[in-house]
N, C-alpha and C positions, 0 to 999 in steps of 0.2 A: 353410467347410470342415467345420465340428465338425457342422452340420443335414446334410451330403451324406451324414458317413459314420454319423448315425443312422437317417437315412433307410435306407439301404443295410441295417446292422445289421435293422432292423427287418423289412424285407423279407425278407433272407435267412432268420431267427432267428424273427421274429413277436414282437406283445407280450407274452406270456408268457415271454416267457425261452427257450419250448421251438421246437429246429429246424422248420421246414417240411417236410415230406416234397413231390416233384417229385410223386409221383403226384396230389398234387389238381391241380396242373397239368392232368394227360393221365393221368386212369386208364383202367385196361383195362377193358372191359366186362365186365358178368356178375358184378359185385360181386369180381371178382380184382386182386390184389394183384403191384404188380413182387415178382418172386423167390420168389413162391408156389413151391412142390412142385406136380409134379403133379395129387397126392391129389384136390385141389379141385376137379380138372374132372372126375377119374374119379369121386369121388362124385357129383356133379351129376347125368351121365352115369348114373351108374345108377339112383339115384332118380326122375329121370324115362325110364326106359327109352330108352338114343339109343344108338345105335350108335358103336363105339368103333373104330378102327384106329392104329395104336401102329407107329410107323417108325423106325428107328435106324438113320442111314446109316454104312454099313460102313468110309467114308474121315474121317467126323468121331463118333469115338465119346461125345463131351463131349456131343451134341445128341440129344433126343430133341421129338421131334414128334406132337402127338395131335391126331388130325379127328377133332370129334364131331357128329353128323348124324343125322334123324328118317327114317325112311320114310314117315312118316304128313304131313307139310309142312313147315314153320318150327317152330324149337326154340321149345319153350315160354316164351311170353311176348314174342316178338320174332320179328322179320321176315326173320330172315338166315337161312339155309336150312344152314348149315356153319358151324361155329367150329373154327379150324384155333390150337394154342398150341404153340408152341416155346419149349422149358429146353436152357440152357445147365450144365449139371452141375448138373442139379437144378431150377435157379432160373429162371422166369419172366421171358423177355426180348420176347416176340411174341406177340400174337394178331391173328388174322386172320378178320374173319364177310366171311361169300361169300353175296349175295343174287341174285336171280333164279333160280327155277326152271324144267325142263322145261315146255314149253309156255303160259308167263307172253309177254304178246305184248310185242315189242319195246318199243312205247312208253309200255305202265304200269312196264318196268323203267327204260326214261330218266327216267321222272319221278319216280319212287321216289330216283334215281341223283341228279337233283336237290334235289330236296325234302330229302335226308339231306346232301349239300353245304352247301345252304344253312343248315342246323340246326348241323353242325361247325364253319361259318364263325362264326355268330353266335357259337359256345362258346368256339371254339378262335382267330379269327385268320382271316386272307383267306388260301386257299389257293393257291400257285405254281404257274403251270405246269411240268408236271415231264418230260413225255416225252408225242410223239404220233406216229401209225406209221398209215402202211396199207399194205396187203399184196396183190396180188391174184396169184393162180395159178391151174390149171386149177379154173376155174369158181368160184375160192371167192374174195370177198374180205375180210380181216379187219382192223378197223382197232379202235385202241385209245387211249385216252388217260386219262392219269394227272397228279394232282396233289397236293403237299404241304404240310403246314406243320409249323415245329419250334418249339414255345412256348421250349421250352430246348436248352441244347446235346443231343446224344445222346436227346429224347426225338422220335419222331417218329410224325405222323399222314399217311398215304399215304390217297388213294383212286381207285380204277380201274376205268375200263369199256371192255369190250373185244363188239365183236359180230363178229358170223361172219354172213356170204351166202352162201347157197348161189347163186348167179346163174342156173343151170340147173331148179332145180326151182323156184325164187322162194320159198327160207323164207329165216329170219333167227331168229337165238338172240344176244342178249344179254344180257350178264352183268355183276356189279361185284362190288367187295371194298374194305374198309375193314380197314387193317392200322395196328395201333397197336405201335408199335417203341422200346424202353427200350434207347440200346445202351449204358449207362452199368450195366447188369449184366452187361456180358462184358469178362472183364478186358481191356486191350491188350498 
């Protein structure tokens, strides 16, 4: 009983005496920190020239939302075309990078879709299936599918791909997103 609960101890705490932070768990991408400010991305953002759009929705005024996006292709250094972060009064609870581009063909974004899967798995844990849909209406069909894993309670790794048919002209655009979710920064 006394080696269970230093084991535990140890794990929780670490052998220095000092706590563990969750984020080595599941940090956010982009060398960001749970419960950063803002600031972080908007400097980023400007330094390397990205476009910024800033949303505050009018029924949740605790949240602010910032997409930062290149026009010129993928943010600098990385392959994701959009990084979408959501604060909860300030503090760093979500990001979200969004890959596949405008005219990127179907099957180098499934395989990209893959290949970045299989890399989280290895990091993180074997991903759940989480939700799978398809859709078809006039002429379009959309189907989606999404997968999870939660290293710890409240920290979570989502990823999702979703394509669109046009069934009538014969194109197809697909897309995915990897969303990295702290919900142990919003109070209950």
């Amino acid at each position: 009983m006394k080696w269970l609960f230093l084991a535990t101890f140890l794990l929780l705490v670490g052998p220095g005496g000092q706590r563990l932070a969750a984020q080595a768990i599941l940090a956010p991408p982009f060398g960001l920190q749970w419960g950063d400010t803002p600031d972080k991305v908007l400097d980023w953002a400007e330094t390397k020239k990205l476009d910024v759009n800033i949303r505050i929705p009018g029924n949740r005024p605790e949240i602010r939302e910032l997409r930062v996006a290149s026009e010129r292709g993928p943010l600098p250094g990385h392959q994701a075309y959009a990084l979408e972060a959501r604060y909860h009064w300030g503090k760093l609870y979500e990001v979200t990078l969004h890959y596949g581009a405008p005219g990127m063909r179907p099957a180098e974004v499934r395989s990209a879709f893959d290949k970045l899967k299989s890399a989280m798995t290895a990091k993180h844990g074997v991903f759940s299936p989480n939700n799978k849909q398809e859709k078809k209406e006039d002429g379009f069909v959309r189907r989606s599918v999404s997968y999870h894993v939660e290293p710890i309670a409240g920290l979570l790794l989502l990823m999702s791909l979703t394509e669109v048919e046009d069934t009538l002209r014969k194109k197809q655009s697909v897309r995915f997103s990897l969303l990295y979710r702290n919900q142990n920064i919003i109070p209950k």
